[in-house]
C-alpha positions as protocol buffer text, in pm:
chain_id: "A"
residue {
  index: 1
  type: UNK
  ca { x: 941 y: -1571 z: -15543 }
}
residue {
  index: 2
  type: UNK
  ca { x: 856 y: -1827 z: -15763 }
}
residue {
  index: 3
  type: UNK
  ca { x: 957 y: -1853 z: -16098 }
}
residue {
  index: 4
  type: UNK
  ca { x: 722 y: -1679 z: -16334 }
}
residue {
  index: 5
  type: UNK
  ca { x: 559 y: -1808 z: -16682 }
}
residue {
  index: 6
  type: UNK
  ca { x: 591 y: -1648 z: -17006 }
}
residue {
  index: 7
  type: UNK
  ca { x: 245 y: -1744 z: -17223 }
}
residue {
  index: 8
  type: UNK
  ca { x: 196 y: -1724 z: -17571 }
}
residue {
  index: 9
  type: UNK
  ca { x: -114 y: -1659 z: -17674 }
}
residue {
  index: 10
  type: UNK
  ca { x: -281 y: -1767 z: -18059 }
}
residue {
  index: 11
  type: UNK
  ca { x: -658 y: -1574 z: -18094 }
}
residue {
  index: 12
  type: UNK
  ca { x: -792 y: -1789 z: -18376 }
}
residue {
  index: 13
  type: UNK
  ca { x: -1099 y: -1731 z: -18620 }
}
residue {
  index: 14
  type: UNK
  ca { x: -1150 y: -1921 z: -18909 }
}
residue {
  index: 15
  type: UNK
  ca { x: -850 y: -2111 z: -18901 }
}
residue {
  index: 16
  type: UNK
  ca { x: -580 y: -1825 z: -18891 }
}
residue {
  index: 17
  type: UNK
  ca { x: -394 y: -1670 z: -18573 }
}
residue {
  index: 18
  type: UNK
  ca { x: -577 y: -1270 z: -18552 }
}
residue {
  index: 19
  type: UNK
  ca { x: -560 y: -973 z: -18332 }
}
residue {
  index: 20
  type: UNK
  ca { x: -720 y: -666 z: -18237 }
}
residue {
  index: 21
  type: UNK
  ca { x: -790 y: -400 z: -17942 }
}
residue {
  index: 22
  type: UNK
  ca { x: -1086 y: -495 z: -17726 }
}
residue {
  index: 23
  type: UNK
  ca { x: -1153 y: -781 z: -17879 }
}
residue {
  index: 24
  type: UNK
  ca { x: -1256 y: -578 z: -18227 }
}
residue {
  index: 25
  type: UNK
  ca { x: -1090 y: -454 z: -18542 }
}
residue {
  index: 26
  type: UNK
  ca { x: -905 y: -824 z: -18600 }
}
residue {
  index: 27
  type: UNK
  ca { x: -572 y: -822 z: -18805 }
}
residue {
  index: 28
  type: UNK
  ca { x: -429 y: -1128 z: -18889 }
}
residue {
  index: 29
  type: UNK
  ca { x: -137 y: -1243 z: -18767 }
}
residue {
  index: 30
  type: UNK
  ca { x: -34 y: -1584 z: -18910 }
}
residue {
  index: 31
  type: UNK
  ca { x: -107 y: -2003 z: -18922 }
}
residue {
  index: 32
  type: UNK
  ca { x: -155 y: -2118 z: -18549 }
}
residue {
  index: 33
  type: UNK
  ca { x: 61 y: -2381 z: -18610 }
}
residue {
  index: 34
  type: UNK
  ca { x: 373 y: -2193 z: -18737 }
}
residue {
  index: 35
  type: UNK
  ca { x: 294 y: -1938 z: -18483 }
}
residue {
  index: 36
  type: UNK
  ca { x: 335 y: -2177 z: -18224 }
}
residue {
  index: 37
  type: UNK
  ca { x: 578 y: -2348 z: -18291 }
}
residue {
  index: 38
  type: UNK
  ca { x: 797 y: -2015 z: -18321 }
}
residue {
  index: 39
  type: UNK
  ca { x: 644 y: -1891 z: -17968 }
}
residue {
  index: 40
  type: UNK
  ca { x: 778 y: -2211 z: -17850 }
}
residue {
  index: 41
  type: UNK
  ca { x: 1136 y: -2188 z: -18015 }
}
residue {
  index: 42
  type: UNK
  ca { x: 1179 y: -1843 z: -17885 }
}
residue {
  index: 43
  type: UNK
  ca { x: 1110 y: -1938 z: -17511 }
}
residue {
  index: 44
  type: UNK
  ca { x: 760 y: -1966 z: -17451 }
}
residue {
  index: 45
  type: UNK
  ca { x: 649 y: -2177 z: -17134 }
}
residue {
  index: 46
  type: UNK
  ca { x: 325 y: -2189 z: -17255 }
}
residue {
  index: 47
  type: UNK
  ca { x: 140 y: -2218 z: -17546 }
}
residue {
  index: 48
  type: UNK
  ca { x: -269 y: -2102 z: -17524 }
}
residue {
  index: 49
  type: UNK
  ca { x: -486 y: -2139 z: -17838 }
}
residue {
  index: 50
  type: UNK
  ca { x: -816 y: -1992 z: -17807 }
}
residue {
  index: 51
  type: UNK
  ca { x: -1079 y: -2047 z: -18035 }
}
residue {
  index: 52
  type: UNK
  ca { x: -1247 y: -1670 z: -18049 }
}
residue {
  index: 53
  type: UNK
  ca { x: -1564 y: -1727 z: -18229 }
}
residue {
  index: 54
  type: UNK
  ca { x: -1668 y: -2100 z: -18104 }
}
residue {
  index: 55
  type: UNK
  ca { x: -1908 y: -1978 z: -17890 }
}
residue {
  index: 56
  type: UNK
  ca { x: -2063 y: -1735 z: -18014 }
}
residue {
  index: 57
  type: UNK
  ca { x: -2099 y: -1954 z: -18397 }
}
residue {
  index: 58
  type: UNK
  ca { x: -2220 y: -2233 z: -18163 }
}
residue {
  index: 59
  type: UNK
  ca { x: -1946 y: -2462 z: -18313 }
}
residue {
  index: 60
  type: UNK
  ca { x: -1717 y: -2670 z: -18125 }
}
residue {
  index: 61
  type: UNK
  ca { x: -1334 y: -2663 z: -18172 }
}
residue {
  index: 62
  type: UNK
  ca { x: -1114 y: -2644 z: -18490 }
}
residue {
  index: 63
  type: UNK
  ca { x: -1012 y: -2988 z: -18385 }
}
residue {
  index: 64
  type: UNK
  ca { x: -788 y: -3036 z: -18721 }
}
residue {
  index: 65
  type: UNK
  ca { x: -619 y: -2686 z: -18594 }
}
residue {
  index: 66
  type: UNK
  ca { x: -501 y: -2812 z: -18229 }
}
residue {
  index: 67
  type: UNK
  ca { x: -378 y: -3179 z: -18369 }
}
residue {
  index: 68
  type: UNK
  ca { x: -138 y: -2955 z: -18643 }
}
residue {
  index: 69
  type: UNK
  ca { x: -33 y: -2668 z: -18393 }
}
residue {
  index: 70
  type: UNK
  ca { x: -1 y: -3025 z: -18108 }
}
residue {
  index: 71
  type: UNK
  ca { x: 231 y: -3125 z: -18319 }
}
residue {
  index: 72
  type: UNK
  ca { x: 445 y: -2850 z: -18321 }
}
residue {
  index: 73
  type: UNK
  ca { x: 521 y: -2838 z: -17994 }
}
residue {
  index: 74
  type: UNK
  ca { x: 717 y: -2956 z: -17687 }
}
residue {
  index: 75
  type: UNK
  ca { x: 569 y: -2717 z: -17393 }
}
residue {
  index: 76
  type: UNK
  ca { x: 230 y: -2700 z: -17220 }
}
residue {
  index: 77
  type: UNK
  ca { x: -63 y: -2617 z: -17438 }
}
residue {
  index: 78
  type: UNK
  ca { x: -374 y: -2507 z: -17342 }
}
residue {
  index: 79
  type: UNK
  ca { x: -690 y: -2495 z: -17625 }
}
residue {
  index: 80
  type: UNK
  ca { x: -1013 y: -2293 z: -17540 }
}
residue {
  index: 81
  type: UNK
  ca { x: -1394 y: -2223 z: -17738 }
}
residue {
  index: 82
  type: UNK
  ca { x: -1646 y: -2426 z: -17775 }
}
residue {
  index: 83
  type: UNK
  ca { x: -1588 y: -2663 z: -17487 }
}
residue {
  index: 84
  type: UNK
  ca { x: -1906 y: -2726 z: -17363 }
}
residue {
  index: 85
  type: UNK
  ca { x: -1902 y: -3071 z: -17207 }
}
residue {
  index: 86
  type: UNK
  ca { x: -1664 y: -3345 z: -17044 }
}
residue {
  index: 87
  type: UNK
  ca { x: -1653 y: -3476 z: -17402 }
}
residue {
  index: 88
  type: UNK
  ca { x: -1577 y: -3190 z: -17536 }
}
residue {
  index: 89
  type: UNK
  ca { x: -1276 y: -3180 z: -17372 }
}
residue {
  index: 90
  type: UNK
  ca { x: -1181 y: -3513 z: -17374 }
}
residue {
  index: 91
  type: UNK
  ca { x: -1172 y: -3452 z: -17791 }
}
residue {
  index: 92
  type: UNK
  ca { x: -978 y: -3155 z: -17733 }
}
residue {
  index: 93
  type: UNK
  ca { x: -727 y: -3377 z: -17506 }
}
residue {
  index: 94
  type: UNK
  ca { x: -720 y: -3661 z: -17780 }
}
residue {
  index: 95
  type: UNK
  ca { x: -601 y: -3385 z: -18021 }
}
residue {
  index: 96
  type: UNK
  ca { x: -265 y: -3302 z: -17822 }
}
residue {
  index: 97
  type: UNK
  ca { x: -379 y: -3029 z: -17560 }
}
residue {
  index: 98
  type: UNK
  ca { x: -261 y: -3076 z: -17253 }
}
residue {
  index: 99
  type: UNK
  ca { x: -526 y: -2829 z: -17079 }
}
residue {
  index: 100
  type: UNK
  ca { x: -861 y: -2660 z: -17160 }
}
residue {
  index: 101
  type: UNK
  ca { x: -969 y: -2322 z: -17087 }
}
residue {
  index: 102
  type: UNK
  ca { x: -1352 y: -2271 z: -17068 }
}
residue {
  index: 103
  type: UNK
  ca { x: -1540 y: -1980 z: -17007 }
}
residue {
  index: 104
  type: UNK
  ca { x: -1877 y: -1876 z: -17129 }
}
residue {
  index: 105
  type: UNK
  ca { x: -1979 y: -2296 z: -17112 }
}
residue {
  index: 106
  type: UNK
  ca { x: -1861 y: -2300 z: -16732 }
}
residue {
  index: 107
  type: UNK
  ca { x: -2078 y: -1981 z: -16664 }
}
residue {
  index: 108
  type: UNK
  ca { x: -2373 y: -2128 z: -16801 }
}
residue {
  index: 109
  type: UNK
  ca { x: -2308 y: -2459 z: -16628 }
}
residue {
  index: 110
  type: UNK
  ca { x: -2054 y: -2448 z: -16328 }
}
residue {
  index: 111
  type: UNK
  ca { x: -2064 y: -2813 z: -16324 }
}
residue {
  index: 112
  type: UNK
  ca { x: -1869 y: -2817 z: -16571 }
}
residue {
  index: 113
  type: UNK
  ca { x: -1559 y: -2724 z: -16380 }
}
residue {
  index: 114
  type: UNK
  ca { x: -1612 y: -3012 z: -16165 }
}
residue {
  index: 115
  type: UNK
  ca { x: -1697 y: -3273 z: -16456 }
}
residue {
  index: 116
  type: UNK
  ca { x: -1352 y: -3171 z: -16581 }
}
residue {
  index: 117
  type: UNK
  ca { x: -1173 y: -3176 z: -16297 }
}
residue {
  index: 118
  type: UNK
  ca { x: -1299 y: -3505 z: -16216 }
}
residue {
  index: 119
  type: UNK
  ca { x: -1232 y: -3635 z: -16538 }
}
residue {
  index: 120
  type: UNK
  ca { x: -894 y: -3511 z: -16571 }
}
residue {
  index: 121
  type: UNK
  ca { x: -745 y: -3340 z: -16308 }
}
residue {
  index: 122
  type: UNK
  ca { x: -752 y: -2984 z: -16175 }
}
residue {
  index: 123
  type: UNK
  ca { x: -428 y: -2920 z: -16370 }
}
residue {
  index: 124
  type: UNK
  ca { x: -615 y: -2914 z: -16681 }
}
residue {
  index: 125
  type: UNK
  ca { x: -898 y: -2716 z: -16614 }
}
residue {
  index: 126
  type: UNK
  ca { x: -853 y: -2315 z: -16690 }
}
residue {
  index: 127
  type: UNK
  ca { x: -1094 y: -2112 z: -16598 }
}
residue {
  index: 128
  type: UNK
  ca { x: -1097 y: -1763 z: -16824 }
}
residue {
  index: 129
  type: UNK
  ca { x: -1237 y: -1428 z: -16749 }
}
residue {
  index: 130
  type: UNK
  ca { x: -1321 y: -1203 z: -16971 }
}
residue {
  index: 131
  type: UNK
  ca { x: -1318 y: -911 z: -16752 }
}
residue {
  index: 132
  type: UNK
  ca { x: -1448 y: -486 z: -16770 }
}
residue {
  index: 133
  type: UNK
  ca { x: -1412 y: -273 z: -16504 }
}
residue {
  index: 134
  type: UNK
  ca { x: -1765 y: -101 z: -16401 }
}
residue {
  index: 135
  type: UNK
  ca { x: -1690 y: 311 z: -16376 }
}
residue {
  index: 136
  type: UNK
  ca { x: -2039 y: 337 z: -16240 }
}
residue {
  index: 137
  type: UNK
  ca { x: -1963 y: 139 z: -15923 }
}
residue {
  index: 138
  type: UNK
  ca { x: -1846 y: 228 z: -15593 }
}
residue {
  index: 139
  type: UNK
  ca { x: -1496 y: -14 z: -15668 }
}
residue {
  index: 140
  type: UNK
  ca { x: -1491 y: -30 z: -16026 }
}
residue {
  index: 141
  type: UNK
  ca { x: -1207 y: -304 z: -15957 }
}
residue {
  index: 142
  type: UNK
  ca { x: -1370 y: -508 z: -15678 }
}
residue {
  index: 143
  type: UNK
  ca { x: -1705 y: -447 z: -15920 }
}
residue {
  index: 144
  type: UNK
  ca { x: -1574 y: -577 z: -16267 }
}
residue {
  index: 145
  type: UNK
  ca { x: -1817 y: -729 z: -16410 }
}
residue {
  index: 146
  type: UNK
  ca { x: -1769 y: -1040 z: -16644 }
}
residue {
  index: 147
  type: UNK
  ca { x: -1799 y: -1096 z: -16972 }
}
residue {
  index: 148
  type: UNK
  ca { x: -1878 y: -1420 z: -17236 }
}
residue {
  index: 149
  type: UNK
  ca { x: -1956 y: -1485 z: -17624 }
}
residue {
  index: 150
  type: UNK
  ca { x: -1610 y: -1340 z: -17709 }
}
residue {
  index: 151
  type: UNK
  ca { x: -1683 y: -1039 z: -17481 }
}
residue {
  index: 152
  type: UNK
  ca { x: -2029 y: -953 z: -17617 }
}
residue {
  index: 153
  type: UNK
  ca { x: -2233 y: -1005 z: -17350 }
}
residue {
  index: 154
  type: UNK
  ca { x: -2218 y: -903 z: -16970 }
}
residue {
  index: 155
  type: UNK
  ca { x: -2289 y: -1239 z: -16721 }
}
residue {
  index: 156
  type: UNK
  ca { x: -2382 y: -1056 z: -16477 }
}
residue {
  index: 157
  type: UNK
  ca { x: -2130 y: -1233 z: -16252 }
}
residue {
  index: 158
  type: UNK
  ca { x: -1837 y: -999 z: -16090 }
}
residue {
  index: 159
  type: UNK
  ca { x: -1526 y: -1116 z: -16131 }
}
residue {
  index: 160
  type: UNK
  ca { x: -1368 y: -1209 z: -15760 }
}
residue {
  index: 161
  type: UNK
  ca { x: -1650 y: -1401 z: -15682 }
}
residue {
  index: 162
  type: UNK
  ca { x: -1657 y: -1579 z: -15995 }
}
residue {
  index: 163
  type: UNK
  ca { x: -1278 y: -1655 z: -15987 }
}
residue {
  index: 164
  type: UNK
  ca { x: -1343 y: -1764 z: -15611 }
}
residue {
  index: 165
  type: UNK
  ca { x: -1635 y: -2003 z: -15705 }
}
residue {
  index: 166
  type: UNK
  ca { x: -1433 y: -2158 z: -16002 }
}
residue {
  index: 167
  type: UNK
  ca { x: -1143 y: -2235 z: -15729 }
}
residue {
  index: 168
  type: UNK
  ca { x: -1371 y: -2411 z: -15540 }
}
residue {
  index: 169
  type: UNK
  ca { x: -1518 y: -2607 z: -15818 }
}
residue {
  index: 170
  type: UNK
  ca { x: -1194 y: -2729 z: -15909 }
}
residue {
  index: 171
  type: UNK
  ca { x: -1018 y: -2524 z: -16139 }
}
residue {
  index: 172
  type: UNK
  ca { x: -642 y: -2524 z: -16136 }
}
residue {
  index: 173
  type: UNK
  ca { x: -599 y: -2141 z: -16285 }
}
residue {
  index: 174
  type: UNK
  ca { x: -766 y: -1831 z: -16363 }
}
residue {
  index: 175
  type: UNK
  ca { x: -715 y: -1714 z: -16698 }
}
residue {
  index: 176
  type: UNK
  ca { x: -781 y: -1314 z: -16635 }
}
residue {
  index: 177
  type: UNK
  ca { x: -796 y: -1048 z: -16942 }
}
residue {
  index: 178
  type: UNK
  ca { x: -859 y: -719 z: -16930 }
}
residue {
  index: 179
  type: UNK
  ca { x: -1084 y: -635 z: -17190 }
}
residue {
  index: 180
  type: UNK
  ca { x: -1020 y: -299 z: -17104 }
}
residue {
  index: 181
  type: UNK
  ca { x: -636 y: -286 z: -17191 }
}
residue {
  index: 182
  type: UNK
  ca { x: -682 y: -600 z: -17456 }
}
residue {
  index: 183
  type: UNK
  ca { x: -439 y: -491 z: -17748 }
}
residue {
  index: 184
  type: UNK
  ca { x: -372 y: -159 z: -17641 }
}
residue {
  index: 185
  type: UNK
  ca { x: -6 y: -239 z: -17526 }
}
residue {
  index: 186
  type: UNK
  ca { x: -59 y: 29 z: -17227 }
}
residue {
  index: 187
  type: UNK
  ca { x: 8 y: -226 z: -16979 }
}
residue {
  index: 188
  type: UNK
  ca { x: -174 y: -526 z: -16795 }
}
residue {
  index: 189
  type: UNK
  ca { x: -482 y: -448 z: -16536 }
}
residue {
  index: 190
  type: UNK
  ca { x: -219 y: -442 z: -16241 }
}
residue {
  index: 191
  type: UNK
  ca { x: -543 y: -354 z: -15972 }
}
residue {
  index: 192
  type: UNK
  ca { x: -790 y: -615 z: -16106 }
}
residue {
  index: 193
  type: UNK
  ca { x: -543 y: -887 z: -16158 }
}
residue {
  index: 194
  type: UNK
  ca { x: -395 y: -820 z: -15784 }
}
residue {
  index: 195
  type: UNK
  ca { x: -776 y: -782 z: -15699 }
}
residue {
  index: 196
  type: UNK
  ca { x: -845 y: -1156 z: -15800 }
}
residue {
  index: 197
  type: UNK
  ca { x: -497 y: -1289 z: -15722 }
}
residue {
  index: 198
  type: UNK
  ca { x: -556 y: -1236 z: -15333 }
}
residue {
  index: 199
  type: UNK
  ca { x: -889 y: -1352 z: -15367 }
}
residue {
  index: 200
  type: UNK
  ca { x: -803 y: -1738 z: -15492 }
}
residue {
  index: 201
  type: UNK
  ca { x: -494 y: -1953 z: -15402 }
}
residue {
  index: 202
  type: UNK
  ca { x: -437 y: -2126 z: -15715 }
}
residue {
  index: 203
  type: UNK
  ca { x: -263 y: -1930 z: -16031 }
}
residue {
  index: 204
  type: UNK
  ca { x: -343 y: -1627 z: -16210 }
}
residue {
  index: 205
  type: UNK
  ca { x: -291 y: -1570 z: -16560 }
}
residue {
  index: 206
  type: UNK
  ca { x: -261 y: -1200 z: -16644 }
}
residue {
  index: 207
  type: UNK
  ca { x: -387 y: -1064 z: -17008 }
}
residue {
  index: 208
  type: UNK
  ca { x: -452 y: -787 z: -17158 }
}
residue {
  index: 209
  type: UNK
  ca { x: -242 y: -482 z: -17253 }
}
residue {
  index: 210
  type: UNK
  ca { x: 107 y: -615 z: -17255 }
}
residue {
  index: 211
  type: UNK
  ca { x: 326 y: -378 z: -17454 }
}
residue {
  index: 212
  type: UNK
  ca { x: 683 y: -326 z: -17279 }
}
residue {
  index: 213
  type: UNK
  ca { x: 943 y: -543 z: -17042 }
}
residue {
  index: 214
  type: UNK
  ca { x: 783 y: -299 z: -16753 }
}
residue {
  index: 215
  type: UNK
  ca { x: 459 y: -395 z: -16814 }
}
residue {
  index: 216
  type: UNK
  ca { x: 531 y: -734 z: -16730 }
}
residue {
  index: 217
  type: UNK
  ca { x: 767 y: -636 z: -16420 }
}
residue {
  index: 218
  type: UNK
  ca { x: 452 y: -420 z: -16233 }
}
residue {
  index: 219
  type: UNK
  ca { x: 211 y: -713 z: -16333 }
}
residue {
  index: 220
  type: UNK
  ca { x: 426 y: -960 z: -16126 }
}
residue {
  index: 221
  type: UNK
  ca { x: 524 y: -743 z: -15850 }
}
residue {
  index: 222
  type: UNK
  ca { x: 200 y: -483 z: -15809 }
}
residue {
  index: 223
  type: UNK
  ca { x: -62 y: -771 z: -15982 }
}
residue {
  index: 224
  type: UNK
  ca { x: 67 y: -1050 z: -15828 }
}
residue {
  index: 225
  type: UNK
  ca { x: 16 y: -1288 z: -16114 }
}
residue {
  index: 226
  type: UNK
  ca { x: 198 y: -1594 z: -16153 }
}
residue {
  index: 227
  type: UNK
  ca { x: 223 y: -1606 z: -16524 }
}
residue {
  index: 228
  type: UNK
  ca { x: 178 y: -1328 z: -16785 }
}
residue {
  index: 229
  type: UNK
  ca { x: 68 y: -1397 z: -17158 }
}
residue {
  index: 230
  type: UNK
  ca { x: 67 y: -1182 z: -17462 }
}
residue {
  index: 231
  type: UNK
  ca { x: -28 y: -1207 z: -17820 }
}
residue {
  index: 232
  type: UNK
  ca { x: 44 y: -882 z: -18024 }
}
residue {
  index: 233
  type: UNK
  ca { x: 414 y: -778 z: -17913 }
}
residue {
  index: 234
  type: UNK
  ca { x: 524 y: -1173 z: -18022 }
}
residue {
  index: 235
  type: UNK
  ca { x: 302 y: -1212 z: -18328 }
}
residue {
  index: 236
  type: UNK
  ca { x: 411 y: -856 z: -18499 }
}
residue {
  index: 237
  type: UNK
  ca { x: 798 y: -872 z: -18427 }
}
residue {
  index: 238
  type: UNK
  ca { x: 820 y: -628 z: -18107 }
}
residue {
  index: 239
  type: UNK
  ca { x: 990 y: -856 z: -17851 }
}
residue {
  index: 240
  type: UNK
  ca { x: 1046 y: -1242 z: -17828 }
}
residue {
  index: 241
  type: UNK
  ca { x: 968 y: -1440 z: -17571 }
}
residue {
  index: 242
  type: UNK
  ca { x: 1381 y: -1501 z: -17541 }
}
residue {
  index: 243
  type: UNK
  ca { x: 1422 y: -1148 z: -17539 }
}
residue {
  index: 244
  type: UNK
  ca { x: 1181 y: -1035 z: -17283 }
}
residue {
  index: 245
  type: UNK
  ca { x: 1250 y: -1317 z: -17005 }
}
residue {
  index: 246
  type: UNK
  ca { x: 1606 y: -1205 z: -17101 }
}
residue {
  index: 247
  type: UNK
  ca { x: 1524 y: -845 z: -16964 }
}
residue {
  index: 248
  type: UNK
  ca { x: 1288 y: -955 z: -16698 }
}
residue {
  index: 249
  type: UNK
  ca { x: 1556 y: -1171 z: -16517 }
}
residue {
  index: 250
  type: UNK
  ca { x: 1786 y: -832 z: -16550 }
}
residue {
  index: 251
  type: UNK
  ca { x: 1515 y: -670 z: -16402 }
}
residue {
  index: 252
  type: UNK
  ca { x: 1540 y: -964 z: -16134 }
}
residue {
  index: 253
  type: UNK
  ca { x: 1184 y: -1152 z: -16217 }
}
residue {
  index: 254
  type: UNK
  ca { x: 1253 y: -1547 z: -16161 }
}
residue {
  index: 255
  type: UNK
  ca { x: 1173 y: -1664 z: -16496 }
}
residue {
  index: 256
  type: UNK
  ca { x: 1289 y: -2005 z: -16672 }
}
residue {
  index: 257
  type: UNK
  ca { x: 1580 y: -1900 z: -16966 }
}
residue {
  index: 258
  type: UNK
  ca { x: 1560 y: -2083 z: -17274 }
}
residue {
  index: 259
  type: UNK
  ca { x: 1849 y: -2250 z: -17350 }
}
């Protein structure tokens, strides 16, 4: 098995690191830049900054917020909202990110996976999925439906075939979050997340619902995902990222210590 990622995860809206459950009822939860760099100290792999409201404000990204959380930090990081071109990105680059996660742009335009991935590589081009399983369906999983503007809107777009499409238009991971389980700490989307991670060959991300060391475990052994990222348990004090790899490698999930 390979060895498994640990993400970090910074929701950001107007400048400050927040949080809720199901993408509503936001608490905040710190600078993004202090954040990080804490995230980072503690054993984070990954870094991911998302910029919640972008899209929806029809703004592009905090730049001044990536260059001072950039500079913070010495592991991947990944920036997302309000990418909606090549140039876009590149800005986003120039500021210290080392990838981009788009998701509402690239549903509006799928070129714009490929202009990316031209322009810099399928390594820095995440493609995120704002997911929500569909009870009226005969396979609520196989049948999730996604979601853009922060979750607001249905794209009427399920979610394997949109994760397959965005593999073959270059992406180099899937970025997958349950809004179903987002902030409830019950545990990650184990069926939808497998559901999309036999469906593409490159990376999954799974998000949404971490809350305990077992959570993590099922998502990597019943999900399938190659990396897992949370936001709530590290911002409010209920495990590190130290801590938790600590107990996943007792638990014997391949993960990279921190030194």
């Amino acid at each position: 098995m390979l060895t498994k990622r640990i993400i970090a995860c910074l929701d950001v809206h107007a400048g400050r690191v927040v949080k809720g459950v199901q993408f509503v009822d936001l608490v905040d939860a710190g600078d993004p830049a202090t954040q990080a760099a804490r995230h980072a100290r503690e054993g984070a792999d990954e870094i991911v900054l998302l910029d919640i409201t972008a899209t929806h404000e029809e703004r592009s990204t905090l730049l001044d917020t990536v260059r001072r959380t950039a500079q913070e930090l010495f592991v991947p990081f990944c920036v997302g909202g309000g990418i909606r071109s090549a140039r876009d990105a590149e800005q986003v680059f120039d500021a210290g990110a080392d990838k981009v996660s788009i998701n509402s742009a690239a549903l509006a335009d799928p070129m714009l996976i490929d202009a990316i991935g031209r322009s810099f590589g399928a390594q820095a081009v995440v493609v995120a999925i704002d997911a929500r399983r569909d009870p009226q369906a005969p396979d609520p999983v196989r049948d999730a439906q996604v979601f853009v503007s922060g979750g607001r809107k249905p794209a009427g777009r399920r979610v394997v075939e949109w994760a397959r499409e965005a593999e073959q238009r270059g992406a180099g991971e899937i970025l997958l979050t349950s809004m179903d389980a987002d902030g409830t700490r019950s545990g990650f989307d184990c069926e939808l997340t497998a559901a999309v991670s036999e469906s593409v060959s490159i990376p999954v991300i799974a998000s949404g619902g971490a809350g305990t060391v077992a959570h993590f475990v099922d998502v990597f052994a019943r999900g399938s995902a190659d990396a897992a990222l949370a936001a709530s348990i590290f911002h409010f004090g209920v495990s590190s990222a130290r801590s938790l790899k600590e107990e996943l490698a007792q638990a014997g999930i391949p993960v990279r210590l921190p030194c």
